[in-house]
N, C-alpha and C positions, 0 to 999 in steps of 0.2 A: 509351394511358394505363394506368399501372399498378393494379394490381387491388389491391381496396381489402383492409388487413388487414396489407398485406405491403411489405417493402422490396426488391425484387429489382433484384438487381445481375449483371452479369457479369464471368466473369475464366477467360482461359486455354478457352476454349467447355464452362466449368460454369457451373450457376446456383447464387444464392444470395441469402437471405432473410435483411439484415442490421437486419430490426426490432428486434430484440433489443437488438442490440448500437448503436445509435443515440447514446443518453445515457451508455456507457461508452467509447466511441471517443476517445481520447488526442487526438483532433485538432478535435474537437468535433462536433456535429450539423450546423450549417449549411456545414462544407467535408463533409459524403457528402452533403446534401439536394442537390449541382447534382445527382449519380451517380446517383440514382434510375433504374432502368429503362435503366440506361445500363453500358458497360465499366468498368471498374475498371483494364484491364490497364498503360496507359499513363500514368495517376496514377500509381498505388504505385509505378511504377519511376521515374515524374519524381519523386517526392515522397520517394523513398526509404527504403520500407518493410522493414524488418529481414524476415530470414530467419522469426522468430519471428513474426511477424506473417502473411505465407504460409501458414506451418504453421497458426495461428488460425483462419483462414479454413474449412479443412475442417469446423469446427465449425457453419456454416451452409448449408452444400451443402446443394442439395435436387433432387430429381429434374426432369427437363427438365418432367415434364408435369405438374410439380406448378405452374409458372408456364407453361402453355400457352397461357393470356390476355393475358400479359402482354406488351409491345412494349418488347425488348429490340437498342438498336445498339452501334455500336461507336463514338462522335462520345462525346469527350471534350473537357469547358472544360481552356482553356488559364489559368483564372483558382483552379481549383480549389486548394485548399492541405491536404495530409493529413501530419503530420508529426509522426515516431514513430521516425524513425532518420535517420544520417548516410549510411547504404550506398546506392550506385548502382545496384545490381540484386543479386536474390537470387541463390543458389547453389541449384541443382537439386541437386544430388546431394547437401547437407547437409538441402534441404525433406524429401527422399527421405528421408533416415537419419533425422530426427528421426518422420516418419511411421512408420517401421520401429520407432522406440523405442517409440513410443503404440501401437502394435500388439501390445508384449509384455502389455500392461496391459489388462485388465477392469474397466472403470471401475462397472460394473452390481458390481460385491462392493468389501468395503473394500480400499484402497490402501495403507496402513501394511504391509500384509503380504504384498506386490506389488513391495515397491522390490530385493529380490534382482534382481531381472531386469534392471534398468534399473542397478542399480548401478557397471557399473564406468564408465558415461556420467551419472551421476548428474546433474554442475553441469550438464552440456547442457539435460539432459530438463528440472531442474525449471526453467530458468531461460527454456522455452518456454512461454509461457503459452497456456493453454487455456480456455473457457469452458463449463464446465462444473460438474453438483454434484459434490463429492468425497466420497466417504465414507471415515473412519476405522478405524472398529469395527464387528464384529457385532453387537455386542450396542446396542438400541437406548437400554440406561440410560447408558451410553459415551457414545455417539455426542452422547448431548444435554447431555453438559458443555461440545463442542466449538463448539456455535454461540452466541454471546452477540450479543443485539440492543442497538444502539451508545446507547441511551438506561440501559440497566445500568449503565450503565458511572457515571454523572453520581448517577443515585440510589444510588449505594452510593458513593460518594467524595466527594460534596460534605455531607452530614453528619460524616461524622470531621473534613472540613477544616476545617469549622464550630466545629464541638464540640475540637478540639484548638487552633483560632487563638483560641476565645474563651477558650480555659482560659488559654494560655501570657501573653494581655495580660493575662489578672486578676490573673496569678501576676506577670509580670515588670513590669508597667506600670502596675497597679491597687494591686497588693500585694493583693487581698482575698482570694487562697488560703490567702498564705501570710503570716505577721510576718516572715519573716525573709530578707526582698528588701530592705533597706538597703543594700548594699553590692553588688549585682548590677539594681539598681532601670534598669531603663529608662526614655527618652524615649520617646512613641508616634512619632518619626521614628525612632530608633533600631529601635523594633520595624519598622516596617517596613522598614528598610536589611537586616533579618536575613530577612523574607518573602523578598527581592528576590535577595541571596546566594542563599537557597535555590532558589528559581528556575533561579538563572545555573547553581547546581550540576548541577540535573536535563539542562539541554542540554548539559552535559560528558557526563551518566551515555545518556542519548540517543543521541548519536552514538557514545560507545563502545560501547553496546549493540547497536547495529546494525551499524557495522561491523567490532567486533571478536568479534562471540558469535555474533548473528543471521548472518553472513557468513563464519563461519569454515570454513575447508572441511573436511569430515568427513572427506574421505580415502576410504579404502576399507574400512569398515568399518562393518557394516550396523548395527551398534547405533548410533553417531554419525548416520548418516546417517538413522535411525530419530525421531531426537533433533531434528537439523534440519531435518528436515519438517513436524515437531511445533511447533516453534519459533518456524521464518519460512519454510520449504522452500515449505511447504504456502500461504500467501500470497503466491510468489512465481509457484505452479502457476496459482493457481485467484484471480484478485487481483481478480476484478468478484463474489466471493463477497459479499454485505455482511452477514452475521451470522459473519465471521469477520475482519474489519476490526479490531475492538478487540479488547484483553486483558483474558482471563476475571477479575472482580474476583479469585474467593479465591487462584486463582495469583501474582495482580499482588497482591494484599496481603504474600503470605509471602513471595513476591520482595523487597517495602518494606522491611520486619523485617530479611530476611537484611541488605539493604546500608544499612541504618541501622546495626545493630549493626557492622557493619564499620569503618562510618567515624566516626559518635557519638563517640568517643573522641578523635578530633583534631579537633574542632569547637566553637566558643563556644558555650552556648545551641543545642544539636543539633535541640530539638523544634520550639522557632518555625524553624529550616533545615528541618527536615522537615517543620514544616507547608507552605512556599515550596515546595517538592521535589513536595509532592503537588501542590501548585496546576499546578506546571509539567508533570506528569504530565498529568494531567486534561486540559490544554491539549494536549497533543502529542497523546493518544488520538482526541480530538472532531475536530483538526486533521488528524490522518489518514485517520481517516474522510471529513471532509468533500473532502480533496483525489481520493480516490477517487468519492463519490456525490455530491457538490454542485454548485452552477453558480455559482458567484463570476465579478463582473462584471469583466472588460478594466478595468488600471491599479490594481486593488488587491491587496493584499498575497500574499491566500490566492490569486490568478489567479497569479501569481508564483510558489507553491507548487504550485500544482497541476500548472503544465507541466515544472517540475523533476522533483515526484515521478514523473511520468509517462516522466521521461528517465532515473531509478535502473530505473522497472522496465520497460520495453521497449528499452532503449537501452545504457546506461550499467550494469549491474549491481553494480559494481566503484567505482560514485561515487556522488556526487549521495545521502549520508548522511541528512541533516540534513531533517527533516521540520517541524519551525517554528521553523529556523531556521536559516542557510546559512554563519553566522560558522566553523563548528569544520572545515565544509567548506573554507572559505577559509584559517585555517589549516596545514590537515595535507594542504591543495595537494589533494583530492578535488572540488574544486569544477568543476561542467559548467557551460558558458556556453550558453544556449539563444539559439537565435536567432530573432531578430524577427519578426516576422507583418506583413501588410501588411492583415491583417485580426482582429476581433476574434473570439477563436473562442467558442462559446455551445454550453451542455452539457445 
């Protein structure tokens, strides 16, 4: 019986303690709960566990005799389901080289000023995930604009949305801002048809953000590559971090401003759009979070979300866009087709 406290697993005759990692396992908790005390090695290669996934692994190693209580075989269910990639067996020699890249790096000092080393392998390194803290900055007043806890996010954007939807209906649908909304007067269905455009807009601005900015490859140049780590690098390193899940309000504020002003100009009625834009903001932040730390049940929407996002970042790097929502993916032909389960997975 395994010793209490711990999840020990085996793989390749190392051990490892995957408590941790339980509730963030892309495959869910009850396909590792058969593994307990038991191998791994023959799963992950029937179930097809990416190269990056291997590599992960080293992040739970623990010494043989630190599980010396523990009754550890090699009898693996044939029922088991872990499923994080399409690949049939790992490649040693790329686990190798990636273990070689993490070894150039000092994760105990900050990281931003560590990626020379790693840089002319950059897309490899960061797009191997590790579980681990990352640090930024020396300086500890730095460091702590860099974590924002995902309930920030809601208290600082659901008053503007407030406070700017209620103005734009008194102005455009009340009139009691202003006298001189005769001729621009709204319906309250009309104002809402403009929330809802605004909406639609933010999932354009969504996926192009992600895969055309957040995704764009930096090349070989360490300021970009400094930038994109900054960006999304850095969530695609370290992606069970949860106080770096959401966008820092005052960043994601002047970000607003900037692509308001950009676009305001070719728009009816820009502010109730931008009020709809923030709604759809707000929504994709909490939904991305949740697709990363939540448990949403088998046959609903965000369960549909979660194992897509789960397929952009262990699988797919290069697709699977669309975080609440999979329309622009279908579109521009990025779209991943995840396959079915024979069982409900639970997180």
């Amino acid at each position: 019986m395994a010793a209490r406290g711990v999840f020990p697993v085996k793989f390749n005759n190392n051990y490892y303690d995957l408590k941790m990692f339980l509730r963030d396992h892309p495959g869910g908790v009850n396909t590792l709960e058969m593994y307990k005390g038991k191998s791994v090695m023959q799963a992950m290669k029937k179930y097809g566990h990416s190269n990056s996934a291997y590599h992960l692994m080293r992040d739970f190693q623990v010494k043989d005799d630190e599980l010396k209580d523990v009754i550890l075989s090699d009898n693996v269910s044939e029922n088991g389901r872990i499923i994080t990639s399409e690949e049939a067996s790992r490649d040693e020699e790329e686990i190798a080289f990636l273990e070689e890249l993490e070894s150039r790096l000092d994760w105990s000092k900050p990281i931003l000023r560590q990626l020379d080393v790693i840089a002319p392998h950059y897309e490899k390194w960061v797009n191997s995930a590790v579980y681990r803290q990352c640090r930024l900055f020396s300086s500890p007043f730095l460091e702590s604009f860099t974590y924002t806890p995902w309930y920030l996010v809601p208290m600082f954007w659901i008053p503007i949305i407030l406070y700017m939807g209620w103005m734009q209906y008194f102005e455009h649908v009340l009139c009691i801002v202003t006298d001189k909304c005769t001729e621009s007067r709204l319906s309250t269905l009309q104002y809402i048809i403009h929330i809802i455009q605004g909406i639609g807009l933010w999932t354009i601005i969504e996926y192009s953000m992600h895969r055309w900015v957040f995704h764009r490859d930096p090349g070989s140049s360490l300021v970009m590559i400094k930038i994109h780590f900054l960006l999304h690098g850095m969530h695609h390193k370290v992606p069970f971090d949860k106080l770096r899940q959401v966008f820092p309000p005052i960043p994601a504020l002047v970000l607003a401003v900037i692509l308001y002003s950009a676009v305001s100009p070719f728009l009816n009625y820009p502010r109730i759009k931008l009020t709809g834009a923030l709604i759809g903001y707000l929504a994709y932040d909490m939904v991305h979070y949740y697709v990363h730390h939540g448990s949403p049940a088998d046959g609903s929407y965000l369960y549909a979300m979660k194992r897509y996002h789960s397929n952009h970042h262990f699988v797919n790097h290069d697709k699977a866009y669309g975080i609440t929502t999979k329309v622009w993916d279908y579109i521009f032909r990025t779209f991943v087709k995840i396959r079915k389960l024979g069982i409900s997975l639970r997180w």
